[in-house]
C-alpha positions as semicolon CSV with decimal commas, in nm:
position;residue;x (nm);y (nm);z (nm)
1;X;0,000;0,000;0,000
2;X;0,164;0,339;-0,113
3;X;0,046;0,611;0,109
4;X;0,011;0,979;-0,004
5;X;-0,048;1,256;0,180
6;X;-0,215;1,582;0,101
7;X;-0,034;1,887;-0,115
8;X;-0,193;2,249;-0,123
9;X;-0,234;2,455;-0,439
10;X;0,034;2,657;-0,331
11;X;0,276;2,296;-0,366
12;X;0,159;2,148;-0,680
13;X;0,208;2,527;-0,835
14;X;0,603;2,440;-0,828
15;X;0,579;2,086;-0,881
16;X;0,820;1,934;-1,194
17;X;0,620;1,684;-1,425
18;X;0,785;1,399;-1,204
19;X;0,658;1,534;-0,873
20;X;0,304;1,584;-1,004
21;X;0,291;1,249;-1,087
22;X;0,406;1,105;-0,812
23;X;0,190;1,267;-0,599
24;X;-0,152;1,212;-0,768
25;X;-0,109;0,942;-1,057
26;X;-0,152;0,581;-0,984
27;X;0,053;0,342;-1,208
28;X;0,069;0,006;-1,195
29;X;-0,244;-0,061;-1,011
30;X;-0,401;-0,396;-1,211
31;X;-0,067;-0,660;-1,145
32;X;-0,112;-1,039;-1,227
33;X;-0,249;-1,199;-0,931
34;X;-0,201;-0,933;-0,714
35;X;-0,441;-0,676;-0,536
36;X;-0,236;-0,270;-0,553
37;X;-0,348;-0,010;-0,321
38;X;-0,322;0,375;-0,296
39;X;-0,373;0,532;0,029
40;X;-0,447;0,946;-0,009
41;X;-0,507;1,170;0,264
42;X;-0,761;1,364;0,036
43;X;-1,051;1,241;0,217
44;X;-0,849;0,913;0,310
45;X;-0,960;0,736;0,026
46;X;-0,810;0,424;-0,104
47;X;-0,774;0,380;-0,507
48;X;-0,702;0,000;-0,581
49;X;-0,689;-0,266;-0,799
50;X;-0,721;-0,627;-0,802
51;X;-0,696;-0,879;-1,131
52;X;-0,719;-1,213;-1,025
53;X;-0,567;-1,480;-1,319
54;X;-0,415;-1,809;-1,201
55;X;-0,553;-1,753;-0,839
56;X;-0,818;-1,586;-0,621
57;X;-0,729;-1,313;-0,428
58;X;-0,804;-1,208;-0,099
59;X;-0,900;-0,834;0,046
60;X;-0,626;-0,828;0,335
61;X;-0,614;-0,525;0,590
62;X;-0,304;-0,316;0,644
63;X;-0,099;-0,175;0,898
64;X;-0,197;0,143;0,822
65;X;-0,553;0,140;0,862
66;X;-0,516;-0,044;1,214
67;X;-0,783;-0,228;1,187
68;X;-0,858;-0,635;1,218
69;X;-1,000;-0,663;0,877
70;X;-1,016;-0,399;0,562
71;X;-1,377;-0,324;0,633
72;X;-1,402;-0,306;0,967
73;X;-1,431;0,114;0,922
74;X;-1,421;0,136;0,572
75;X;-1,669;0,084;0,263
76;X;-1,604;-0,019;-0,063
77;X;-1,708;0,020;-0,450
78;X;-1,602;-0,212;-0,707
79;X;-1,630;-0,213;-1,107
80;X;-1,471;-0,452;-1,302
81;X;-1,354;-0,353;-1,669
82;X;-1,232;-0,696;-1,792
83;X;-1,337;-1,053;-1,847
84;X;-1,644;-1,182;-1,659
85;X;-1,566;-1,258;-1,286
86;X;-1,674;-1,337;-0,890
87;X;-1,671;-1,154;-0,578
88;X;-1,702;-1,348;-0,230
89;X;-1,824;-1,117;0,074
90;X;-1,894;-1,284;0,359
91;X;-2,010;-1,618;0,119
92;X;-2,202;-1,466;-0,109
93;X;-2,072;-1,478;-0,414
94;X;-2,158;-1,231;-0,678
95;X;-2,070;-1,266;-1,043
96;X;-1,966;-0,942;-1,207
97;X;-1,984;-0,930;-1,562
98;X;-1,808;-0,613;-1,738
99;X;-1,897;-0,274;-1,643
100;X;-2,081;-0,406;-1,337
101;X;-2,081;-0,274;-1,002
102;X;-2,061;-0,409;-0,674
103;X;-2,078;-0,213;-0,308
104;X;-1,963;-0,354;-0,008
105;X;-2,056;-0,173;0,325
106;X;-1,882;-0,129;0,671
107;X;-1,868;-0,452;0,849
108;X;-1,813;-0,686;0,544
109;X;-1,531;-0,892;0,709
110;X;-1,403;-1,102;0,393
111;X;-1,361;-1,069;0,061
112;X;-1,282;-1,276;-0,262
113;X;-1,188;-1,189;-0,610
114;X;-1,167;-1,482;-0,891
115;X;-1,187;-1,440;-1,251
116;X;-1,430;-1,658;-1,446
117;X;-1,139;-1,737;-1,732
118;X;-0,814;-1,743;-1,707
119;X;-0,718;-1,653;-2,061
120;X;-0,999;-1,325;-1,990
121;X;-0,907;-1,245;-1,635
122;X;-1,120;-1,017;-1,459
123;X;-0,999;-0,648;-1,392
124;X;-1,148;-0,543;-1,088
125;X;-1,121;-0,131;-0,978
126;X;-1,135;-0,082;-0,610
127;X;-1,224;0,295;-0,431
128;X;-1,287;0,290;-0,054
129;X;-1,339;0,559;0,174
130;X;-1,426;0,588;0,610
131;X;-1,785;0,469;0,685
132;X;-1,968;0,493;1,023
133;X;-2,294;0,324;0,880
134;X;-2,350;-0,019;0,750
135;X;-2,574;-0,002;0,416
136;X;-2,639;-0,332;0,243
137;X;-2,378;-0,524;-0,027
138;X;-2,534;-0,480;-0,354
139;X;-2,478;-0,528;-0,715
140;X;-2,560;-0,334;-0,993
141;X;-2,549;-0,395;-1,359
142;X;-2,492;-0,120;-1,636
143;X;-2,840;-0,149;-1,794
144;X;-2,941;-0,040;-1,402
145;X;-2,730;0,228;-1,375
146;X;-2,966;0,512;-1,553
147;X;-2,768;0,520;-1,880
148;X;-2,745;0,908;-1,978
149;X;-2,630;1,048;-2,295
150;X;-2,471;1,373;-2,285
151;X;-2,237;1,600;-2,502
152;X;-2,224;1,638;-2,914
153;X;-1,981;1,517;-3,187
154;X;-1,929;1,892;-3,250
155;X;-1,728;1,923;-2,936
156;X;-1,604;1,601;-2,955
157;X;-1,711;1,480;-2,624
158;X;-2,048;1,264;-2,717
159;X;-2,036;1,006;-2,406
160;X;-2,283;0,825;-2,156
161;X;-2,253;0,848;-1,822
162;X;-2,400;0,545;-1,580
163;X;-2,439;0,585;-1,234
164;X;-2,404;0,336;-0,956
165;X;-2,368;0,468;-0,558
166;X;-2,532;0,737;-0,538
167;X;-2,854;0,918;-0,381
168;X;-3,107;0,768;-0,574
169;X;-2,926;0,446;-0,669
170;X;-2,694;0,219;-0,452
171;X;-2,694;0,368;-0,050
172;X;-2,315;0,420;0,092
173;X;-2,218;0,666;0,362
174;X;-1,988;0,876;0,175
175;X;-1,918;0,738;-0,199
176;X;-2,055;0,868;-0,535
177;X;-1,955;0,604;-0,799
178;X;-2,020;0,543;-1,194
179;X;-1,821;0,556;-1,493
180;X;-1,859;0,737;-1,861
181;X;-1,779;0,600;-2,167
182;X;-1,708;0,791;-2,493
183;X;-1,813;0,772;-2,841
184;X;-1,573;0,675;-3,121
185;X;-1,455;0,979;-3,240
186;X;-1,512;1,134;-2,934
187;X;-1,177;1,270;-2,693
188;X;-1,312;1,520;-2,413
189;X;-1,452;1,461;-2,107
190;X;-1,574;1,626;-1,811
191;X;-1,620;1,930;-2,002
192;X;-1,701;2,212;-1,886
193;X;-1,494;2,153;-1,641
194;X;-1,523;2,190;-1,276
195;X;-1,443;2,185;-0,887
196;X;-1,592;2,087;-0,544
197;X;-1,418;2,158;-0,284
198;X;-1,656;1,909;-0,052
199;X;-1,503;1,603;-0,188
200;X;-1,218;1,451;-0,346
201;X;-1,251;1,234;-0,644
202;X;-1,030;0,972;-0,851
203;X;-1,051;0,875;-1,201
204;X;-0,996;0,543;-1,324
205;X;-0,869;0,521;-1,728
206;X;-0,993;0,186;-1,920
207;X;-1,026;0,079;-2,273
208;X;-0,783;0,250;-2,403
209;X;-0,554;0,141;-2,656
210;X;-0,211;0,051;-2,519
211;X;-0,084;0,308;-2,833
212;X;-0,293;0,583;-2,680
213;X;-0,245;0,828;-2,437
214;X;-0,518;1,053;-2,208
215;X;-0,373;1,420;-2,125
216;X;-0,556;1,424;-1,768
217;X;-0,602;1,813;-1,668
218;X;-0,539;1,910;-1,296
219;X;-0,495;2,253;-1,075
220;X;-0,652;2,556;-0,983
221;X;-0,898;2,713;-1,272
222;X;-0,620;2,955;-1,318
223;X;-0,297;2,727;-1,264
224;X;-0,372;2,418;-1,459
225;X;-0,185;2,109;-1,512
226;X;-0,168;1,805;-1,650
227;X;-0,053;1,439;-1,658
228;X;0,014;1,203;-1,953
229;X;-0,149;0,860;-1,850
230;X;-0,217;0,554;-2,045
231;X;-0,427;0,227;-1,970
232;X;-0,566;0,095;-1,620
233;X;-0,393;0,469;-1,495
234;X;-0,591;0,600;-1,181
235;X;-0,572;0,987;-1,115
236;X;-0,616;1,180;-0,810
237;X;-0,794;1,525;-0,762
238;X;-0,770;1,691;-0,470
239;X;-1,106;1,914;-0,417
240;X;-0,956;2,256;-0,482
241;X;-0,859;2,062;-0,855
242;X;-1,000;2,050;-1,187
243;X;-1,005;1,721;-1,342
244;X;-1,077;1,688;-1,682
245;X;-0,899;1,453;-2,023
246;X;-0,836;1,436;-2,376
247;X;-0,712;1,154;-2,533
248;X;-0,566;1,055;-2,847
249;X;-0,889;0,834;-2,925
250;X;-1,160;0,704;-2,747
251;X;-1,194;0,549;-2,420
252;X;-1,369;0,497;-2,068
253;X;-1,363;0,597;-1,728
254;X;-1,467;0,542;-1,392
255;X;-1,508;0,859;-1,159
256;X;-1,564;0,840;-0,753
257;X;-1,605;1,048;-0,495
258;X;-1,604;1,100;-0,125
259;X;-1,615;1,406;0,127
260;X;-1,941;1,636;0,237
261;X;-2,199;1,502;0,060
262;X;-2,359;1,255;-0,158
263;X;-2,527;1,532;-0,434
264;X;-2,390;1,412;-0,808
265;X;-2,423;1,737;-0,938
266;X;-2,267;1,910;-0,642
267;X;-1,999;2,120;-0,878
268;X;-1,852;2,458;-0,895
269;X;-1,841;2,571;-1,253
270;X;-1,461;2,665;-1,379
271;X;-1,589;2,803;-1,733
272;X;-1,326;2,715;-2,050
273;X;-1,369;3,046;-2,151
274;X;-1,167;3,121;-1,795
275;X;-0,890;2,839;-1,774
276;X;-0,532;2,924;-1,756
């Protein structure tokens, strides 16, 4: 488990292109058999990643969170982006098919990852955050998820956005979780862009090509940034940060959230028309 801990604006204004990235991109998160974590103080969530091929893999706690099992304080959102797969908690076993969602709430003491195939291994994105309520472990398929459309080819950001934990969908104490997936053709996303400075968030890059690159845009309005990431990259941005991408083609994403509140479109504008 890398930890992180936080950086103000005033920081990341000096930072070199090696410093940003260490500080806020996640490489290296989906390993063979292995489960990677990210520990951020923004909002102490944890970014992870588990891809179960020749074995299944089990959720283990760490020293850090002192705590007898990963859950015990903690809740947890899962979306897997690869080949069909299973996930244990507590022994129930849920099969998660691509682009399906699974919470697990405070309490759940273990948990199981296997892939279905080894030859199309499951890819399994984790994002936990602190919970002091136990809500019920549920799945969710994409059809579920209140597919919306949104964007235009003439600005080149035509995508659909599904949501999963939320308000109105799955109940958690403090994540907002979903993903967006773009139109051939189509580059931008999260455009216009924006801020909230009640939560953090992380974005998670998939399905996109290994020859491809997303330019991932960071910083104040008026002091951007940004970070070259390819495949299976995660992102952090801390709540005083824009986050917003282009990439060379078309791709997907998966955006969460923790902090104040549970409000999806709880955002403070940061107008194009006004970035620097």
């Amino acid at each position: 488990m890398q930890i992180r801990f936080q950086n103000s604006p005033k920081e990341v204004k000096g930072m070199t292109t090696e410093e940003l990235r260490e500080h806020y991109l996640c490489e290296s998160l989906m390993q063979d058999d292995a489960i990677s974590y990210v520990y951020s103080h923004h909002d102490r969530m944890i970014t992870g990643g588990a891809k179960p091929v020749q074995q299944s893999l089990l959720l283990r706690t760490h020293d850090e969170l002192k705590a007898d099992y990963f859950l015990e304080r903690r809740e947890l959102g899962i979306i897997n982006v690869g080949g069909p797969g299973f996930v244990e908690a507590d022994g129930i076993k849920y099969e998660l098919e691509k682009l399906s969602c699974l919470y697990l709430g405070k309490g759940t003491k273990e948990v199981q990852f296997t892939s279905a195939d080894k030859n199309d291994p499951a890819v399994f994105f984790l994002l936990s955050a602190p919970a002091h309520h136990s809500y019920p472990n549920r799945k969710m398929k994409k059809e579920e998820a209140s597919p919306v459309a949104l964007g235009a080819v003439e600005t080149s950001n035509q995508r659909t956005i599904y949501k999963y934990i939320h308000l109105d969908g799955i109940q958690s104490c403090q994540l907002v979780m979903g993903l967006t997936v773009l139109n051939a053709g189509s580059v931008w996303n999260s455009v216009p862009p924006h801020t909230h400075t009640r939560r953090t968030e992380v974005y998670f890059y998939f399905d996109l090509n290994e020859q491809q690159r997303l330019f991932h845009f960071m910083g104040e309005p008026q002091q951007t940034r940004h970070i070259v990431m390819k495949n299976h990259e995660a992102v952090i941005s801390p709540s005083w940060s824009i986050h917003c991408g282009c990439g060379t083609s078309n791709y997907a994403f998966i955006w969460g959230m923790a902090g104040e509140n549970l409000v999806f479109s709880d955002m403070d504008p940061a107008p194009i028309t006004e970035l620097k």
